[in-house]
Backbone as a ProteinNet text record, in pm:
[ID]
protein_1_A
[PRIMARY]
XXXXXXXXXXXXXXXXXXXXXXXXXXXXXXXXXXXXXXXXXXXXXXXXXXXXXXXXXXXXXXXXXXXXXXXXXXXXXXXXXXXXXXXXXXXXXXXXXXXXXXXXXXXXXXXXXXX
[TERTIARY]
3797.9	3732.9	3665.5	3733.6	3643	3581.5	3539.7	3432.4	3267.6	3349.3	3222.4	3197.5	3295.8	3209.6	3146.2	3175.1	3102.1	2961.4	2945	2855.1	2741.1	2818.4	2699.8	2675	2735.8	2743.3	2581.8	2618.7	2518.8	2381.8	2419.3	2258.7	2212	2293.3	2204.9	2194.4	2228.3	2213.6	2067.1	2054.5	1920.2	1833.2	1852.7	1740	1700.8	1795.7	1749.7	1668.3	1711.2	1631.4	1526	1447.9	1351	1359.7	1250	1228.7	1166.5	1143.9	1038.2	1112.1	1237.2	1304.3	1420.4	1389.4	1440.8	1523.6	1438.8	1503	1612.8	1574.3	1672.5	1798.7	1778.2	1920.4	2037.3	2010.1	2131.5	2194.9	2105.4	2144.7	2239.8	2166.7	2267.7	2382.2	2337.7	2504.1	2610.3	2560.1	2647.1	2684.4	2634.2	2667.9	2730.6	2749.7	2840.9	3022.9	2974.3	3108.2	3169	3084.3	3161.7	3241.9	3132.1	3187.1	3338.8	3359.6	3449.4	3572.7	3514	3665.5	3685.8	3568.4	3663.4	3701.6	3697.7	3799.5	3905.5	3957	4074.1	4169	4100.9	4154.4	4197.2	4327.9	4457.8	4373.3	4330.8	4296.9	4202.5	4082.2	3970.2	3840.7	3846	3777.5	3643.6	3564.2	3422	3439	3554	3615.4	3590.4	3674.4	3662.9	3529	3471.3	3357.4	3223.4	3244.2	3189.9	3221.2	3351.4	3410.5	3342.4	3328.8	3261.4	3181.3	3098.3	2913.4	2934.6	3004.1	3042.9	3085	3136.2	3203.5	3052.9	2954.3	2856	2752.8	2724.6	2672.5	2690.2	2824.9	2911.3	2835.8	2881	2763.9	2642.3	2609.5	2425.5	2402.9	2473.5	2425.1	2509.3	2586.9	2587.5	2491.9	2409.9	2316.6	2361.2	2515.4	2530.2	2474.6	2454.8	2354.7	2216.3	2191.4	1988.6	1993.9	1929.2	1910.4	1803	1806.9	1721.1	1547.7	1574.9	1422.5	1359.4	1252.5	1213.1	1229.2	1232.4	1243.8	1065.4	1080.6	931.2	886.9	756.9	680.1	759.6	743.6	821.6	909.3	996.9	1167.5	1171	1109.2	1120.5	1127.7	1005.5	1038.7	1138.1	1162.9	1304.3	1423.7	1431.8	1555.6	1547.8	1439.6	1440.4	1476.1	1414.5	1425.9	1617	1629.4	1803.4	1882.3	1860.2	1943.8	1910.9	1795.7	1764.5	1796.4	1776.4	1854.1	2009.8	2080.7	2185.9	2271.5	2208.6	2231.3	2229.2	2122.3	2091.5	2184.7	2227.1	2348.5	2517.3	2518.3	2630	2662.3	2509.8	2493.6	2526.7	2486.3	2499.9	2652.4	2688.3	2834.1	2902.8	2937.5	2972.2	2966.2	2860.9	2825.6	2877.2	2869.3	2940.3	3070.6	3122.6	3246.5	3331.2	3233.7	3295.1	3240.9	3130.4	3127.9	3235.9	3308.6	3423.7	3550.3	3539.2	3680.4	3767.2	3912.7	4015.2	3952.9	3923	3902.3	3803	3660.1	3555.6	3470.4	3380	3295.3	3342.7	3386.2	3490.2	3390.8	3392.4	3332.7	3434.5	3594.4	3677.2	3695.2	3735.2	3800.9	3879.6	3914.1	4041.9	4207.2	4171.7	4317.8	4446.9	4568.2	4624.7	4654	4617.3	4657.4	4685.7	4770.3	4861.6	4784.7	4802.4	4726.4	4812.2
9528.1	9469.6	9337.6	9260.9	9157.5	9186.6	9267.7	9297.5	9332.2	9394.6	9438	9343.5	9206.7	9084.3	9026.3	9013.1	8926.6	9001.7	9131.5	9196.6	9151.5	9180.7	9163.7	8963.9	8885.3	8791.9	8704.8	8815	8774.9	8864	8945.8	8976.9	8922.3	8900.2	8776.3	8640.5	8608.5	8460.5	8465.7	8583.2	8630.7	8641.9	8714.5	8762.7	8661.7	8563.6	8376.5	8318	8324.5	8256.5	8256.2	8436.5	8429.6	8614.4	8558.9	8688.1	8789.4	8759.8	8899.3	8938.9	8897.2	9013.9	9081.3	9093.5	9151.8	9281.6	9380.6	9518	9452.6	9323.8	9310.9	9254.1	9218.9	9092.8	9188.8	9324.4	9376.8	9482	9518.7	9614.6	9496.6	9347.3	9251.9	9231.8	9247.6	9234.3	9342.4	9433.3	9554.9	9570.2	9521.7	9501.3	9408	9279.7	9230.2	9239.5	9291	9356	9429.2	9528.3	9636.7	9605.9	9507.1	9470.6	9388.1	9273.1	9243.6	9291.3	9449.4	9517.1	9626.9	9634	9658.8	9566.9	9455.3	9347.3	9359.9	9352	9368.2	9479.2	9620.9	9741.4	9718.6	9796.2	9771.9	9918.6	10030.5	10189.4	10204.8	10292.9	10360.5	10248.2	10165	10074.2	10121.9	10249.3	10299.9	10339.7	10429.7	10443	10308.5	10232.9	10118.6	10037.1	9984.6	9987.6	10111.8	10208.8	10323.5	10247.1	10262.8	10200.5	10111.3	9961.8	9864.5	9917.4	9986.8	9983.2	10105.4	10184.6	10289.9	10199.1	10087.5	10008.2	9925.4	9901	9830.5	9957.1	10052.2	10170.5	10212.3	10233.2	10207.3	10073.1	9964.2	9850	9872.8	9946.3	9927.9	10053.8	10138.1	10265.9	10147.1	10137.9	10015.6	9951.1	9871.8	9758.8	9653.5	9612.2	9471.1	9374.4	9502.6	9386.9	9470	9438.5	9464.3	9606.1	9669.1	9804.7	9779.1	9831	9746.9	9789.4	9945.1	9977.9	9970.7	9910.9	9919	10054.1	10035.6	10238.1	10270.1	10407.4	10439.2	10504.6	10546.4	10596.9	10711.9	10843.9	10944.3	10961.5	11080.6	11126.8	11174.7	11252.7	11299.3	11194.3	11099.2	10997.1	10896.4	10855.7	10787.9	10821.2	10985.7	11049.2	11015	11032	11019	10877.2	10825.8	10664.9	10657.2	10696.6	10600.2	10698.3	10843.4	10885.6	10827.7	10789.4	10723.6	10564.8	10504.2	10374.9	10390.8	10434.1	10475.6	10539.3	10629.4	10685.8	10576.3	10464.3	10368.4	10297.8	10238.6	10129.8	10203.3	10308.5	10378.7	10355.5	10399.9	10443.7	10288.9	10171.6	10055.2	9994.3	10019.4	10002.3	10017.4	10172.2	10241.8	10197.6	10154.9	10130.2	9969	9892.4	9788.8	9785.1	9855.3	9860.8	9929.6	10029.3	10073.1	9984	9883.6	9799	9696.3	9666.6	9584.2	9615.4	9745.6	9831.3	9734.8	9788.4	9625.2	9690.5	9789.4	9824.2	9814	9756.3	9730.1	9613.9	9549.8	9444.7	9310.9	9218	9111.4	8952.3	8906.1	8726.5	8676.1	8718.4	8651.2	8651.2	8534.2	8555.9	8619.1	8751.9	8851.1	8777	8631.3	8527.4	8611.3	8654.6	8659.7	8777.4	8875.2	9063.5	9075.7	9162.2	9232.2	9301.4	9253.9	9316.9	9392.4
2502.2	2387.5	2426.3	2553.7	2566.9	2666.9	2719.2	2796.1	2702.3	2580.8	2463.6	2402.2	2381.2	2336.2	2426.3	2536.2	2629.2	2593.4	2674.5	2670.8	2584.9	2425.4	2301.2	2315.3	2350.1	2307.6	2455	2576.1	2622.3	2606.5	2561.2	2506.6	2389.3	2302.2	2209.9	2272.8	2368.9	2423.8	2493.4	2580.6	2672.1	2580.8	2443.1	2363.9	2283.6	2262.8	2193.1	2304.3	2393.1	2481.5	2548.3	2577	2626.7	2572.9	2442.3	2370.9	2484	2557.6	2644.8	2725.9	2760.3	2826.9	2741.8	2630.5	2490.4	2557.8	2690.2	2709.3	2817.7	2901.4	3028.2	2962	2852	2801.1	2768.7	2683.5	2677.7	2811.3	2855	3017.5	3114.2	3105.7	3197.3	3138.4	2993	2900.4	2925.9	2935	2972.8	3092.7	3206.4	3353.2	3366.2	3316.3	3335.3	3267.8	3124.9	3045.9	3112.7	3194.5	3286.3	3394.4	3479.9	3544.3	3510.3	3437.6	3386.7	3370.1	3294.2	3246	3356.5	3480.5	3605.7	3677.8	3685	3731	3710.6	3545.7	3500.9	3498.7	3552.1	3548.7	3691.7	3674.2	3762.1	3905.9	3768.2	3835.4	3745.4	3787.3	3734.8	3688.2	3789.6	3736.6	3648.5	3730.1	3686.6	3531.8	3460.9	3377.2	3306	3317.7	3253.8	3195.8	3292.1	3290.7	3194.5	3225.3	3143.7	2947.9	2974.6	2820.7	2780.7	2874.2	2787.6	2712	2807.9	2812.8	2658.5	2642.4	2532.3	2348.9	2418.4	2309.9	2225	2336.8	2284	2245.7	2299.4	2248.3	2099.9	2059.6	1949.6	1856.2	1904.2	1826.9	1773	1912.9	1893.3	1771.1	1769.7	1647.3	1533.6	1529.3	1352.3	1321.7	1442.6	1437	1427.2	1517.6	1508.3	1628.1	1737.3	1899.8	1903.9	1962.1	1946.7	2068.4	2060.8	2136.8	2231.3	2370.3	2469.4	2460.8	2388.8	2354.6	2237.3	2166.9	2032.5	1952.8	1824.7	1774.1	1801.6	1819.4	1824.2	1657.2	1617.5	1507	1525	1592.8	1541.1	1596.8	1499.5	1516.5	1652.6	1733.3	1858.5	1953.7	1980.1	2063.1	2005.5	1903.2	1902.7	1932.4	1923.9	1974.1	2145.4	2189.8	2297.5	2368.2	2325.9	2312.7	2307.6	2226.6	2166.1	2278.8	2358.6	2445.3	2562.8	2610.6	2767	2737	2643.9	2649.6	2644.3	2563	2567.3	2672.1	2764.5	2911.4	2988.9	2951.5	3073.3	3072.9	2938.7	2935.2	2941.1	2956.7	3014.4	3146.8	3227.4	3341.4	3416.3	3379.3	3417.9	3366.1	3299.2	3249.1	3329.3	3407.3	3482.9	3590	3635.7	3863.2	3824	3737.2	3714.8	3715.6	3676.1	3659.2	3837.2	3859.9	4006.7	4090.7	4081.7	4198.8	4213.8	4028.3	4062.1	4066.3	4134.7	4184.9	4262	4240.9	4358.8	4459	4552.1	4661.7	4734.3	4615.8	4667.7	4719.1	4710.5	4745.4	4635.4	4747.4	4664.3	4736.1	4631.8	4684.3	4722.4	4688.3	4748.1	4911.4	4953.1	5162.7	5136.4	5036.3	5118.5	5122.9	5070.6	5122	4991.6	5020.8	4994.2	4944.6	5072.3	5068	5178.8	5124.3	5224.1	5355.9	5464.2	5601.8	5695.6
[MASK]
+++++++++++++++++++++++++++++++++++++++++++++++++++++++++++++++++++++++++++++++++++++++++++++++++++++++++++++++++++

């Protein structure tokens, strides 16, 4: 759950701040939520991660965080629209979340595991 506030909380911060990257503010929001809540996952980090990015998906059909693509004029391309944005911020949820697997690519020196 706090990976899905962070998330929404920095895409309205990106989207206050520099309206024109309106589509990049919530995809970084969701990459970093993911990432986040695979930090905190013990196992399945990608899983985890997947979740954030699902939790703000969830948001975005209520309309409480902004959706990264505008709606289009007709029903066909908006369907289309709300599944490829929706796929996208999954899809980034997800590689966020498995890039911050315990097993994977760490900023830490490694200090204090077991060798």
């Amino acid at each position: 759950m706090v990976a899905v506030i962070v998330a929404a909380l920095l895409g309205f911060a990106a989207a206050a701040i520099a309206p024109i990257s309106g589509s990049v503010a919530p995809i970084s929001g969701v990459a970093i939520g993911g990432f986040l809540a695979g930090k905190r996952a013990k196992h399945h980090a990608l899983y985890h991660g997947a979740l954030a990015a699902a939790g703000y998906v969830v948001l975005e059909g209520i309309g409480v965080v902004p959706t990264p693509f505008p709606p289009a004029e007709n029903a066909l391309a908006d369907s289309v629209a709300i599944i490829l944005s929706d796929g996208t911020l999954l899809a980034v949820g997800a590689l966020a979340g498995w890039l911050a697997r315990p097993g994977g690519p760490s900023s830490f020196s490694d200090t204090g595991r077991a060798r």
